[in-house]
N, C-alpha and C positions, 0 to 999 in steps of 0.2 A: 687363252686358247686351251681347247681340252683336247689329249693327248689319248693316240687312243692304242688300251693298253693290249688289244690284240686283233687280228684282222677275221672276219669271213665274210661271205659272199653279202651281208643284208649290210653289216658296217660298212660295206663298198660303196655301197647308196646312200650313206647318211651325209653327203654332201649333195647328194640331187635334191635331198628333201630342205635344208636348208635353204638351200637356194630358191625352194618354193614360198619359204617365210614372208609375207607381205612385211612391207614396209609400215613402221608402226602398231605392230603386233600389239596386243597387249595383253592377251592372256592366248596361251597356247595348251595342249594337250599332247600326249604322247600314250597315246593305249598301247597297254602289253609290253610295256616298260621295260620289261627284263630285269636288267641288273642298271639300269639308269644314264647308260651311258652317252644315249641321246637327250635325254630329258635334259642333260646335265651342258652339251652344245649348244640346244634352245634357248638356254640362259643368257646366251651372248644378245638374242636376236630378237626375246619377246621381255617385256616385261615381268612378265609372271610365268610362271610354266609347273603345270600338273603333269604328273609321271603316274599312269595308275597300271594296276597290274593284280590279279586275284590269285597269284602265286604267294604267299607270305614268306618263304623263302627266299627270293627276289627280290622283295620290298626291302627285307630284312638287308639285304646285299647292299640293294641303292640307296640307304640312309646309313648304311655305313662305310659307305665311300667316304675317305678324307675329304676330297675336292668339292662336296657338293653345295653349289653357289648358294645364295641368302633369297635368290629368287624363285629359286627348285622346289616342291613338295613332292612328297611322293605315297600314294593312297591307297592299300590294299582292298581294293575294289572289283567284279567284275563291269566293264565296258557297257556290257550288254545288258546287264540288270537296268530296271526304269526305277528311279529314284537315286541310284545311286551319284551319280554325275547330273549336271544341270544342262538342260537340253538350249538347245541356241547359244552360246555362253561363250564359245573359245573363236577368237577369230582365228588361229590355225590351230588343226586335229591332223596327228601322223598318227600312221598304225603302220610298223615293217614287221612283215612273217607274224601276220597276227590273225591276218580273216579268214584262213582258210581252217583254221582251228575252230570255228563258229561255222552254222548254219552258211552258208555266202550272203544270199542276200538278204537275210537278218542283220549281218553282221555292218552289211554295206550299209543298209540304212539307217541303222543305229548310228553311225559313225557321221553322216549327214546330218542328223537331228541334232547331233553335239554342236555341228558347226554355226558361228554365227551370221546372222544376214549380211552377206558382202565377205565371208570367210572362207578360209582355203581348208579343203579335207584333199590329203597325199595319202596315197595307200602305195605300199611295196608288197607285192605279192608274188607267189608263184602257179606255176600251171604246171599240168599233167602234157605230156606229150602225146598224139593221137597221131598224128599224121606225118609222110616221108618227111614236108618240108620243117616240122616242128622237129624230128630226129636230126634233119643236117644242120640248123641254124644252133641249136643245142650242141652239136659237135663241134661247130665252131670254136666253143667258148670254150672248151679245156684246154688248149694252149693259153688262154687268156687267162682263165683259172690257176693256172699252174705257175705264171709268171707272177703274177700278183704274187699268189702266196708262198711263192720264194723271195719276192724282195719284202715281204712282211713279216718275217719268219714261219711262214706255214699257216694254216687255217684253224683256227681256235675262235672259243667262244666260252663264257660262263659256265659254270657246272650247275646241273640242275636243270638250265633252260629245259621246257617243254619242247619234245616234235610231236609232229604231223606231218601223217602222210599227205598229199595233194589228188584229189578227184577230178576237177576240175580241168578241162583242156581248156589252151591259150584263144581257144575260138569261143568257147562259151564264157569264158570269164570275159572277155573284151562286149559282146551282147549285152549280158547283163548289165555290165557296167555306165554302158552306155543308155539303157533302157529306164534302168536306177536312176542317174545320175547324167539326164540329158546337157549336152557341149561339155564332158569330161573329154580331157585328152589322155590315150593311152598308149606308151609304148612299151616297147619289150627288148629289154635290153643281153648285148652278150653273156651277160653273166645268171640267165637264170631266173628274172624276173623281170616284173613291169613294175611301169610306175605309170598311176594314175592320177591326174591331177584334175582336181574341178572346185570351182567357184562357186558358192551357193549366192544365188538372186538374192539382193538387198529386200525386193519385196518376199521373200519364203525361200521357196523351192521345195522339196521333199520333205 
């Protein structure tokens, strides 16, 4: 089991996405890999598992983890280039705090064409606040916030990681998403993001 060596808000969700892993996975993806630390869970749950990420510093990081399984790769790549990855190819594709860094639905779609016929694309994202009810459900979360990250020792991540700002409100990303990517489910969870889940049709889809 992989042990995870610091907490924040997207690490919070890497047991939702897990949990999305089909049954008999056999090759998965993980865009925007960071420093590998999910790619490096996926190991437990797919047979093979691609980490790619077009930060070289990062790459650099996740192949030099001690821990990283016999089944992990990891491919300084961008996602979104055509050519670079093989399109249909992974029965499950995660991307956390990654598509709001791209175009949206470029990024969405590209991440759909990765996926294989009958394969699962989980996206963890986040949204812009626009509206009263998106300010109070958001306020919610900072006790939740707060709790976590004192029973994890506080909120930490990678050095180097990439941000981005967020454009997007919680109303237009769930549209799109759904317009992209018809019978996705989408929720929005207290801590600051959604998770979107969809099934791509055995015969195509997107």
């Amino acid at each position: 089991m992989v042990t995870d060596p610091y907490w924040n808000h997207n690490v919070h969700h890497h047991p939702a996405v897990l949990a999305a892993v089909p049954d008999g996975c056999r090759t998965a993806l993980d865009a925007g890999c960071g420093d590998g630390l999910l790619a490096r869970k996926l190991a437990a749950r797919s047979a093979s598992v691609t980490g790619v990420d077009r930060s070289p510093e990062m790459i650099e990081l996740a192949r030099g983890h001690a821990g990283v399984p016999g089944n992990v790769a990891y491919l300084e790549a961008d996602y979104l280039a055509y050519g670079a990855l093989p399109e249909r190819a992974y029965d499950f594709v995660s991307a956390v705090a990654v598509v709001h860094h791209a175009p949206f639905e470029e990024a969405v779609t590209r991440l759909a064409r990765l996926t294989a016929p009958g394969g699962r694309l989980v996206i963890v994202g986040m949204a812009a606040n626009r509206t009263p009810l998106d300010w109070l459900i958001s306020a919610c979360g900072v006790p939740a916030s707060l709790l976590h990250a004192r029973r994890n020792g506080g909120k930490r991540g990678p050095v180097g990681m990439p941000m981005e700002d967020v454009h997007m409100s919680w109303g237009e990303i769930r549209r799109v998403l759904h317009r992209l990517l018809p019978g996705c489910a989408v929720r929005r969870t207290l801590l600051w993001r959604y998770v979107m889940v969809w099934d791509r049709p055995r015969g195509g889809g997107p």
